[in-house]
The first five atom37 places (N, CA, C, CB, O) and aatype in JSON, in Angstrom:
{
  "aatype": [20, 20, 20, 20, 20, 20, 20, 20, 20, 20, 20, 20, 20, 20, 20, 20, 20, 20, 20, 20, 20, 20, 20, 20, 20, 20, 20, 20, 20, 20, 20, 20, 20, 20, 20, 20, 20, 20, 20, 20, 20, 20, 20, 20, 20, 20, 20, 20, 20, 20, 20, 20, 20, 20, 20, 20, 20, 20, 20, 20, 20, 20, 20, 20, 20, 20, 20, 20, 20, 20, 20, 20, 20, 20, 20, 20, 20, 20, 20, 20, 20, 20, 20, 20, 20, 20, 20, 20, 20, 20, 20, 20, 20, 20, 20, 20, 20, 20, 20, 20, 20, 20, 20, 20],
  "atom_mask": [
    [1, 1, 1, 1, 1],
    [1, 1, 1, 1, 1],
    [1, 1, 1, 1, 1],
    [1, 1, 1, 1, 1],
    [1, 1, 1, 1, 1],
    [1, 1, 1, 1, 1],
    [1, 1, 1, 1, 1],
    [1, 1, 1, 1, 1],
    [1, 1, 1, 1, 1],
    [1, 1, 1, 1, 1],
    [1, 1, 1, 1, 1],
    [1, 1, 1, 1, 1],
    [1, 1, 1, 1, 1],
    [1, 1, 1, 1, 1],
    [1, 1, 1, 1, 1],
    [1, 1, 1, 1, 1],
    [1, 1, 1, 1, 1],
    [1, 1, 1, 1, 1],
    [1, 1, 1, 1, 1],
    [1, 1, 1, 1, 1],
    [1, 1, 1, 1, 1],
    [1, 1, 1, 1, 1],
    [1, 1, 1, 1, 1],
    [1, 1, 1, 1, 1],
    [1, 1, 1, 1, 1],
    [1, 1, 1, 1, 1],
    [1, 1, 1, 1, 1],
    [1, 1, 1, 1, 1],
    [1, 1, 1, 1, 1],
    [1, 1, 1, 1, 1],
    [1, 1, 1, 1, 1],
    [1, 1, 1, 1, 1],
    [1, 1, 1, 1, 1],
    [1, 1, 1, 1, 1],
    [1, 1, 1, 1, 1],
    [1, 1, 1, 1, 1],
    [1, 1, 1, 1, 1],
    [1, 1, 1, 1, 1],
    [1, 1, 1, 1, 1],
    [1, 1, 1, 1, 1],
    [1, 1, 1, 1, 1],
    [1, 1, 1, 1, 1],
    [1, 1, 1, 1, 1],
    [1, 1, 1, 1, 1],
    [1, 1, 1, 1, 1],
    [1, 1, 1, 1, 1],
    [1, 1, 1, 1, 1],
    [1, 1, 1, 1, 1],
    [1, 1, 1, 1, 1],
    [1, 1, 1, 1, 1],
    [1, 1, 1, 1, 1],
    [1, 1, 1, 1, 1],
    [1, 1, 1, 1, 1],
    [1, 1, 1, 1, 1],
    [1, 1, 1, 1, 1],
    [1, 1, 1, 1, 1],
    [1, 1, 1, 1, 1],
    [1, 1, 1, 1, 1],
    [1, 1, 1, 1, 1],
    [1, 1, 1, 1, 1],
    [1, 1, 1, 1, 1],
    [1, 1, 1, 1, 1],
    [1, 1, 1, 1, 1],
    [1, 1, 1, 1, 1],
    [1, 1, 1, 1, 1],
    [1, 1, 1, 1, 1],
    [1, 1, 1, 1, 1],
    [1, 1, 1, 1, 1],
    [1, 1, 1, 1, 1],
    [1, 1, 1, 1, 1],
    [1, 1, 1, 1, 1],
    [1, 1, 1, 1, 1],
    [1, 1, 1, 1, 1],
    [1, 1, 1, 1, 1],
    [1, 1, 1, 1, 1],
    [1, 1, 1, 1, 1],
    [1, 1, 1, 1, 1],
    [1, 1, 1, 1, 1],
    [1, 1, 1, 1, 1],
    [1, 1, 1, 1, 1],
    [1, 1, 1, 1, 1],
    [1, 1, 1, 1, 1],
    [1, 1, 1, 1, 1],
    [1, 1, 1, 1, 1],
    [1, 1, 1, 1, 1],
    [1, 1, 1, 1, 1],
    [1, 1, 1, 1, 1],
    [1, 1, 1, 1, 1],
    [1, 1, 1, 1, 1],
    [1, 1, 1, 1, 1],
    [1, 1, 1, 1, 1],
    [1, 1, 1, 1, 1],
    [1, 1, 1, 1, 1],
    [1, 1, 1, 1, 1],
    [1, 1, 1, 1, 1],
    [1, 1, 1, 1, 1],
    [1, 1, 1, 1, 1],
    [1, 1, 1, 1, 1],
    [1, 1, 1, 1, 1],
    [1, 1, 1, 1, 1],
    [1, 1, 1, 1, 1],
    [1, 1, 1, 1, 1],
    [1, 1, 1, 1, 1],
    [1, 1, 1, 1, 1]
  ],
  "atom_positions": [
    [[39.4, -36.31, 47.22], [37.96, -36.25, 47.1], [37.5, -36.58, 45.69], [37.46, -34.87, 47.51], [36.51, -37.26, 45.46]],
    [[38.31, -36.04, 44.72], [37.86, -36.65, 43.37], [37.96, -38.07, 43.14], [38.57, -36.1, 42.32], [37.1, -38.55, 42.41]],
    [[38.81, -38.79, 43.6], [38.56, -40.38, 43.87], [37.44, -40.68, 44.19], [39.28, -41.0, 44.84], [36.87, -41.37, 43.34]],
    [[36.94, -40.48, 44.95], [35.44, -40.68, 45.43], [34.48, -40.46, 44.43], [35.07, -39.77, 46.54], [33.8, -41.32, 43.86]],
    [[34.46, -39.06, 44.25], [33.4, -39.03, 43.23], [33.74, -40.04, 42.06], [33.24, -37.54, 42.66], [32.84, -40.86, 41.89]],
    [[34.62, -40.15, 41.38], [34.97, -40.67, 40.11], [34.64, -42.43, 40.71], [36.82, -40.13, 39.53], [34.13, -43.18, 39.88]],
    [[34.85, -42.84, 41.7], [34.81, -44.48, 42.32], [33.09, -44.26, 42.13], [35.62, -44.91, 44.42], [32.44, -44.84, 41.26]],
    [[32.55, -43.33, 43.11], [31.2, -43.32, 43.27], [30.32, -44.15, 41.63], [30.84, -41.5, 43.59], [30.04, -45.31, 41.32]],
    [[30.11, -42.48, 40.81], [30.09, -42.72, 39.39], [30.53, -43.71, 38.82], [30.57, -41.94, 38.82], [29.71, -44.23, 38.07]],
    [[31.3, -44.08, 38.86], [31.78, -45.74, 37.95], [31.25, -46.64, 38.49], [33.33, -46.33, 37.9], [30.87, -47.48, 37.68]],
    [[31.0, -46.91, 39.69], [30.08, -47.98, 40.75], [28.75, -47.57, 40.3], [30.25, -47.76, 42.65], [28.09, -48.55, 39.95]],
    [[28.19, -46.57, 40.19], [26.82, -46.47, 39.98], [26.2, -46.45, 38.7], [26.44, -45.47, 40.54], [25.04, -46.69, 38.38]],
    [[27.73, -45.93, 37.64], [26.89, -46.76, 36.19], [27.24, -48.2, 35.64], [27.16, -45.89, 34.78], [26.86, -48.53, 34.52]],
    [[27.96, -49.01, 36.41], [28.22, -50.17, 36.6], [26.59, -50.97, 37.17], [29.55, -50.13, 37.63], [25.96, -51.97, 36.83]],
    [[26.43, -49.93, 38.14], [25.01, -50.91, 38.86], [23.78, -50.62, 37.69], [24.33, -50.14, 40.83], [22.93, -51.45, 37.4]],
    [[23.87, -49.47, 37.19], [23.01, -49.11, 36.09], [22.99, -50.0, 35.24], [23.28, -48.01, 35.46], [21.93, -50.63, 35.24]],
    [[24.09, -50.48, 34.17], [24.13, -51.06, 33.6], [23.89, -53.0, 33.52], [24.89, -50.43, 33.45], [23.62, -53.8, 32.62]],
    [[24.21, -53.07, 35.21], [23.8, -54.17, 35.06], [22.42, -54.55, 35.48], [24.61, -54.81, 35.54], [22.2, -55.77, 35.5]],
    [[21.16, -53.54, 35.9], [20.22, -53.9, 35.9], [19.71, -53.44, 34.36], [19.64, -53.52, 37.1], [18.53, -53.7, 34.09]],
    [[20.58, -52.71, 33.24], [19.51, -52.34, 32.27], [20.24, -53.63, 31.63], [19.37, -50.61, 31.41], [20.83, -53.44, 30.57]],
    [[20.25, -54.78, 32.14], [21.03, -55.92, 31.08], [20.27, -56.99, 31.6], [22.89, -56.22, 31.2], [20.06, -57.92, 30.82]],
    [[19.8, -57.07, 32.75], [19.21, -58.3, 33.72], [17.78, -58.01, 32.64], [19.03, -57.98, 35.98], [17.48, -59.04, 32.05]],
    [[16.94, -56.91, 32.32], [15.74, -56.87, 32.25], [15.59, -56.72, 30.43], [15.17, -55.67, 33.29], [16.31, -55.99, 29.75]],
    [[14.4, -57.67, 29.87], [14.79, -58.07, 28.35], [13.21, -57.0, 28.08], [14.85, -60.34, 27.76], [13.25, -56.53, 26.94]],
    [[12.5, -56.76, 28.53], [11.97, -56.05, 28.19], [12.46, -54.24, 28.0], [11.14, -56.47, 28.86], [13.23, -53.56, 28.68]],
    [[11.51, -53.83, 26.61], [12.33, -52.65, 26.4], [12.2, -51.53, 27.1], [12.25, -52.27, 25.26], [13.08, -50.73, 27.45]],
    [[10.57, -51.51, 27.36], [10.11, -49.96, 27.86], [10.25, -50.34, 29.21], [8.45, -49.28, 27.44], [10.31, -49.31, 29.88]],
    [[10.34, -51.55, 30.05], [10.53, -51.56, 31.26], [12.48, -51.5, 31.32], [9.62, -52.98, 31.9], [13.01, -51.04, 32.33]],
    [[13.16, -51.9, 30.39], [14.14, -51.2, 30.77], [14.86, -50.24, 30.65], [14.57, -51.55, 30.8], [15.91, -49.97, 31.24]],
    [[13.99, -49.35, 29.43], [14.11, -47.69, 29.94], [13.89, -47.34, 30.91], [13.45, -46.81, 29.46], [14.68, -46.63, 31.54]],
    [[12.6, -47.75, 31.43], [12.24, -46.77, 32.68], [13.21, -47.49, 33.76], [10.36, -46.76, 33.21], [13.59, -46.57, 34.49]],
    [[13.69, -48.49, 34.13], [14.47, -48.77, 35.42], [16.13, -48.12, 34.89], [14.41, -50.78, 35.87], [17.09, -47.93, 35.64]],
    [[16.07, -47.88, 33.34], [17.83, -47.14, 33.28], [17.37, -45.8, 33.52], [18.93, -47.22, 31.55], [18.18, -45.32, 34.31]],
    [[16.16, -44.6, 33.15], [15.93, -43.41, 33.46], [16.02, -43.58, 35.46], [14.34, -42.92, 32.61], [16.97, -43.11, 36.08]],
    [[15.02, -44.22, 36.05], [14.93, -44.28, 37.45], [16.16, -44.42, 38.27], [14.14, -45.28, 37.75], [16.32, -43.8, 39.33]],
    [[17.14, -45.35, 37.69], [18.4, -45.97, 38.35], [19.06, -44.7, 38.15], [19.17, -47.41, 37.65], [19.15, -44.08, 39.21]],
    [[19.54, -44.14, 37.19], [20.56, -43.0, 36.62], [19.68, -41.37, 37.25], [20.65, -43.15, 34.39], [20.16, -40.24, 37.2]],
    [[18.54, -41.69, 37.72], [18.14, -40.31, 38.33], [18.62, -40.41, 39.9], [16.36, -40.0, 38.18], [19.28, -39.47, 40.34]],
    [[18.27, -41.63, 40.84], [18.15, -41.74, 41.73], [20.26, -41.63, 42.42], [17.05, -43.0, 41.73], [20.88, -40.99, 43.26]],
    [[20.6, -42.9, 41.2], [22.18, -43.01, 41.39], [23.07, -41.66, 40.87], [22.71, -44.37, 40.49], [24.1, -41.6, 41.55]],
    [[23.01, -40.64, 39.95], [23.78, -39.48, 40.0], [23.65, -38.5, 40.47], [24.0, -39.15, 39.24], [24.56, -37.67, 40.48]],
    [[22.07, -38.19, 41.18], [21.76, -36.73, 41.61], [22.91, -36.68, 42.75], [20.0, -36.43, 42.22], [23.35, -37.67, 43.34]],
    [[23.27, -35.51, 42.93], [23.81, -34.89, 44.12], [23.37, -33.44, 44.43], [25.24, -34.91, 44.0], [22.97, -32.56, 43.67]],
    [[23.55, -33.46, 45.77], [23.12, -32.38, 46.44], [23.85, -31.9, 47.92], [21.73, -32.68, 46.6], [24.75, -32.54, 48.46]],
    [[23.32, -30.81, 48.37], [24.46, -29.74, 49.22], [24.22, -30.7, 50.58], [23.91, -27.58, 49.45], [23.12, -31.09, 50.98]],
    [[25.59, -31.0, 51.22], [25.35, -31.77, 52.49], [25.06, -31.36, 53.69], [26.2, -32.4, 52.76], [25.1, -32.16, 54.62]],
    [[24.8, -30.29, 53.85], [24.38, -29.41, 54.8], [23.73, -27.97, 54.5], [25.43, -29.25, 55.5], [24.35, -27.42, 53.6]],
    [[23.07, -27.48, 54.8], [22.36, -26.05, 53.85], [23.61, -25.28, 54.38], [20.41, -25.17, 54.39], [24.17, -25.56, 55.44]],
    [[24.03, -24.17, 53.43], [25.02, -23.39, 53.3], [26.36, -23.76, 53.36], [24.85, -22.61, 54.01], [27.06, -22.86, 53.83]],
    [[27.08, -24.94, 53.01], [27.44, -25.65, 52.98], [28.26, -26.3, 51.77], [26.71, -25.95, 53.41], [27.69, -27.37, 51.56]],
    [[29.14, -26.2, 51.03], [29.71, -26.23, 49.77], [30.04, -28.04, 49.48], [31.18, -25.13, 49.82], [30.43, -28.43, 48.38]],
    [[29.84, -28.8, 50.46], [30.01, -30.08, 49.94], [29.02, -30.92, 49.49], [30.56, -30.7, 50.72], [28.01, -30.7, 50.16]],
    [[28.8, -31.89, 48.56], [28.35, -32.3, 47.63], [27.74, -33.78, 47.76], [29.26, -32.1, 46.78], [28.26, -34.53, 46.94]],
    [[27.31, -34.06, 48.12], [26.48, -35.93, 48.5], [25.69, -36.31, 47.54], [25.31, -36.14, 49.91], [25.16, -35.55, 46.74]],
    [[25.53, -37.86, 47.58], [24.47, -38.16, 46.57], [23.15, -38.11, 47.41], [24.69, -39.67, 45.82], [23.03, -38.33, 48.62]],
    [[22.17, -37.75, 46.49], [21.07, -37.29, 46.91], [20.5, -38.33, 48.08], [20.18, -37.07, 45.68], [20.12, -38.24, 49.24]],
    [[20.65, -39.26, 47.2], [20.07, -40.88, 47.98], [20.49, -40.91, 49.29], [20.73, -42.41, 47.32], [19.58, -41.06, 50.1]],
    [[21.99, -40.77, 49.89], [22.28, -41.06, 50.9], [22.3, -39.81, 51.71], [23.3, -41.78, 50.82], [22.85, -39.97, 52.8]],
    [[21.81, -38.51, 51.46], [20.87, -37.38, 52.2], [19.42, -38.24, 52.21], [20.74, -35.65, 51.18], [19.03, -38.63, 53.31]],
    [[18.92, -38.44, 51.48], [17.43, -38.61, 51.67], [17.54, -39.85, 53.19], [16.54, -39.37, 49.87], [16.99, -39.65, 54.27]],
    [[18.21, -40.79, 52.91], [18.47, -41.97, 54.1], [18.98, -41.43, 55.46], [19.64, -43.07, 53.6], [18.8, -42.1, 56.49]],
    [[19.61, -40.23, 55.48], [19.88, -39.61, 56.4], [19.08, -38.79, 57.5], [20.5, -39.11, 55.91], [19.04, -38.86, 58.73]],
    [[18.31, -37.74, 56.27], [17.28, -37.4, 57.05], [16.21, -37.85, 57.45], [16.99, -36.71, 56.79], [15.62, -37.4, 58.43]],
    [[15.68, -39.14, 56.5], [14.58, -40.11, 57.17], [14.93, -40.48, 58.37], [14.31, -41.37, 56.47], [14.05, -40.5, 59.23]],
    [[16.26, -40.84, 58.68], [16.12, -41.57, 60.37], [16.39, -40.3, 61.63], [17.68, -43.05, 60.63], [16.61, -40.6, 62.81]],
    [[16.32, -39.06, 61.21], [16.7, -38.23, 61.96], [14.88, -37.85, 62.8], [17.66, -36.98, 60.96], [13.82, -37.68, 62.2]],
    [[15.08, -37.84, 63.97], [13.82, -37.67, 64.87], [13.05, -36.81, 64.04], [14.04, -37.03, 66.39], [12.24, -37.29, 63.25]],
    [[13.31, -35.02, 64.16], [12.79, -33.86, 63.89], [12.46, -34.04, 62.25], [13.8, -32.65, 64.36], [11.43, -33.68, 61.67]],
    [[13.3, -34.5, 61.82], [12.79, -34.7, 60.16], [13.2, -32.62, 59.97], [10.23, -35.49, 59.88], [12.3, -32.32, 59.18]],
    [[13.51, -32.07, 60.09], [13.34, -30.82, 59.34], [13.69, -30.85, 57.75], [14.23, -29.79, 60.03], [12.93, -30.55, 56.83]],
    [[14.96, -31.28, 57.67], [15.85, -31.45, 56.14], [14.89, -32.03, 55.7], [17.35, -32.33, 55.91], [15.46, -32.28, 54.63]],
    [[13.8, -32.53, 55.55], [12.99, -32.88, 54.52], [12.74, -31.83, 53.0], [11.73, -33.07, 55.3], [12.98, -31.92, 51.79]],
    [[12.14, -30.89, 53.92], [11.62, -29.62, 52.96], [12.92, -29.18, 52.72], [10.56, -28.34, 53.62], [12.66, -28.26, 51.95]],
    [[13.97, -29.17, 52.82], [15.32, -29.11, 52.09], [15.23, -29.7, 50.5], [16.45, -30.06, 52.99], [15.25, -29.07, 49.44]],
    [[15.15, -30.67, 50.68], [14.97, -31.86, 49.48], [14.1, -31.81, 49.17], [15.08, -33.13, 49.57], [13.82, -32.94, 48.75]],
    [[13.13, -31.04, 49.03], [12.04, -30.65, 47.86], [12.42, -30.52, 46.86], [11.34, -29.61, 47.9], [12.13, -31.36, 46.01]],
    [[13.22, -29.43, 46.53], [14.05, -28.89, 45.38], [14.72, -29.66, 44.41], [14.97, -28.18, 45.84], [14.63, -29.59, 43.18]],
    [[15.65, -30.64, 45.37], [16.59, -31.68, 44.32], [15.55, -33.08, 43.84], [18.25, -32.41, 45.38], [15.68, -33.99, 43.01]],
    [[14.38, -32.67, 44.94], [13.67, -34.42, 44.65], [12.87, -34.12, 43.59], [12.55, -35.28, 46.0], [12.23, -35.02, 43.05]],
    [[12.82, -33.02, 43.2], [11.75, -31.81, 41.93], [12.58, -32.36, 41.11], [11.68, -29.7, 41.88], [12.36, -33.44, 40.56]],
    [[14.03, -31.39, 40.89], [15.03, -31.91, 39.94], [15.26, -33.54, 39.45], [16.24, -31.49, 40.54], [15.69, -34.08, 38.44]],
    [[14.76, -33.96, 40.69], [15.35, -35.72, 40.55], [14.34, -36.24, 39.26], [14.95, -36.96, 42.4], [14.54, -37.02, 38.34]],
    [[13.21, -35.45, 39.64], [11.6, -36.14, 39.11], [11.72, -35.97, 37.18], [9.79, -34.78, 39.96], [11.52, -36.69, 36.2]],
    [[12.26, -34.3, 37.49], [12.33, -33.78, 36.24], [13.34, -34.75, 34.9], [12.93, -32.28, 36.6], [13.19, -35.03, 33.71]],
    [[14.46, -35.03, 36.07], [15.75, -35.88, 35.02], [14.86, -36.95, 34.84], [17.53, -36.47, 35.76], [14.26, -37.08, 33.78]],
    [[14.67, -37.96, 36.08], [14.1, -39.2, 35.61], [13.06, -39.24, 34.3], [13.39, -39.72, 36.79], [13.06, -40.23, 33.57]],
    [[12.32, -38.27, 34.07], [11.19, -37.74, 33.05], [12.33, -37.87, 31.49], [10.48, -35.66, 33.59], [12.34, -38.7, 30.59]],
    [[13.34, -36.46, 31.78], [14.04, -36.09, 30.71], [15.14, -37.44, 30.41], [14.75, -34.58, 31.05], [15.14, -37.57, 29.19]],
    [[15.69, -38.06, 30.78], [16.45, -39.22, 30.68], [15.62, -40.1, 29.73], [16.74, -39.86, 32.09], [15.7, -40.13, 28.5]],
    [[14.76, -40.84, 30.56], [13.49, -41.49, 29.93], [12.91, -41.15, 28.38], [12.38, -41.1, 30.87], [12.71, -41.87, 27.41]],
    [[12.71, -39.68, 28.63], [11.97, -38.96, 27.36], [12.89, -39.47, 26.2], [11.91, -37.09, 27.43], [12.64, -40.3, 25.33]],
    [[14.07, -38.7, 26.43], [15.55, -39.07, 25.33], [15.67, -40.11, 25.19], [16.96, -38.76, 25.66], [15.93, -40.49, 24.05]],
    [[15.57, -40.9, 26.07], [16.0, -42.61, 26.08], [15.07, -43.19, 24.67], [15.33, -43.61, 27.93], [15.44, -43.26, 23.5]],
    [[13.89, -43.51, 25.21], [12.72, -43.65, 24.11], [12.85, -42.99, 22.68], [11.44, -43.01, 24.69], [12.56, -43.56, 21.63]],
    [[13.38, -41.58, 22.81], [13.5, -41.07, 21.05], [14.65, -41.55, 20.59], [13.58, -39.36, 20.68], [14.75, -41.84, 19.4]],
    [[15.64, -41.69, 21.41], [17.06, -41.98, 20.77], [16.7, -43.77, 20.0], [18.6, -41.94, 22.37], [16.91, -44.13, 18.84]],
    [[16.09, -44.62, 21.2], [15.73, -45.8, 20.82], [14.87, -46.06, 19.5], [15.14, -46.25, 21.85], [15.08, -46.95, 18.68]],
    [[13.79, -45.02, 19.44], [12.39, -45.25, 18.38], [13.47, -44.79, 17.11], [10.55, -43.92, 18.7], [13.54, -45.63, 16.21]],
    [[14.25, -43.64, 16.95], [14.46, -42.66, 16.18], [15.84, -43.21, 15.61], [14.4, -41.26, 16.9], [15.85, -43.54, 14.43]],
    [[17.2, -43.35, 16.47], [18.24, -43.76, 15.98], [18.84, -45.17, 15.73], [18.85, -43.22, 16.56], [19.82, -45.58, 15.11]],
    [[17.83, -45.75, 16.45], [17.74, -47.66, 16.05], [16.94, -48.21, 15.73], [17.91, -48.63, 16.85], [16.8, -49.37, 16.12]],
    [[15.84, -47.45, 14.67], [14.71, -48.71, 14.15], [15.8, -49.37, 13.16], [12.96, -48.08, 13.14], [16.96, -49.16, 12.83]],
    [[14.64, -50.38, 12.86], [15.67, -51.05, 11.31], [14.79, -50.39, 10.34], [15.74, -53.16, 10.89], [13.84, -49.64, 10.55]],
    [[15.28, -50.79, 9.28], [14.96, -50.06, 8.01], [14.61, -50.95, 6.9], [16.1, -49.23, 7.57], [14.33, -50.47, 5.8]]
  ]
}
């Protein structure tokens, strides 16, 4: 199972990286490396009470095609968390950029 995760993660900052390389603008490619790196690392519980671990993304795709939809309001919580990183990623991204790489 740690193969997986560790394959997962390396595939997904691989995909990260190559869209924060496709795009030459700066603040648009903060925000698609904060968005990509919120959406591609969150994980969350794959079943409520339940000790195994999914990426958020492919719960959210799951319960969209399910009739009843209940697991929605499940994913309130992590899609809160999701909102919050994408914010905090972003935030850091921008100071580390303004703050530890102007020129001088």
């Amino acid at each position: 199972m740690i193969y997986f995760w560790l394959l997962y993660f390396l595939i997904s900052i691989l995909i990260i990286f190559s869209f924060y390389k496709l795009i030459s603008n700066k603040f648009l490619r903060l925000l698609v490396l904060s968005i990509l790196s919120g959406l591609l690392l969150s994980v969350w519980l794959l079943e409520p009470g339940n000790t195994n671990l999914a990426p958020i993304i492919s719960i959210l795709f799951l319960e969209s095609t399910i009739l009843e939809s209940n697991g929605l309001m499940r994913l309130l919580r992590p899609l809160i968390g999701l909102t919050l990183t994408i914010f905090l990623i972003f935030s850091i991204s921008i100071l580390v950029k303004k703050y530890l790489f102007r020129k001088k």
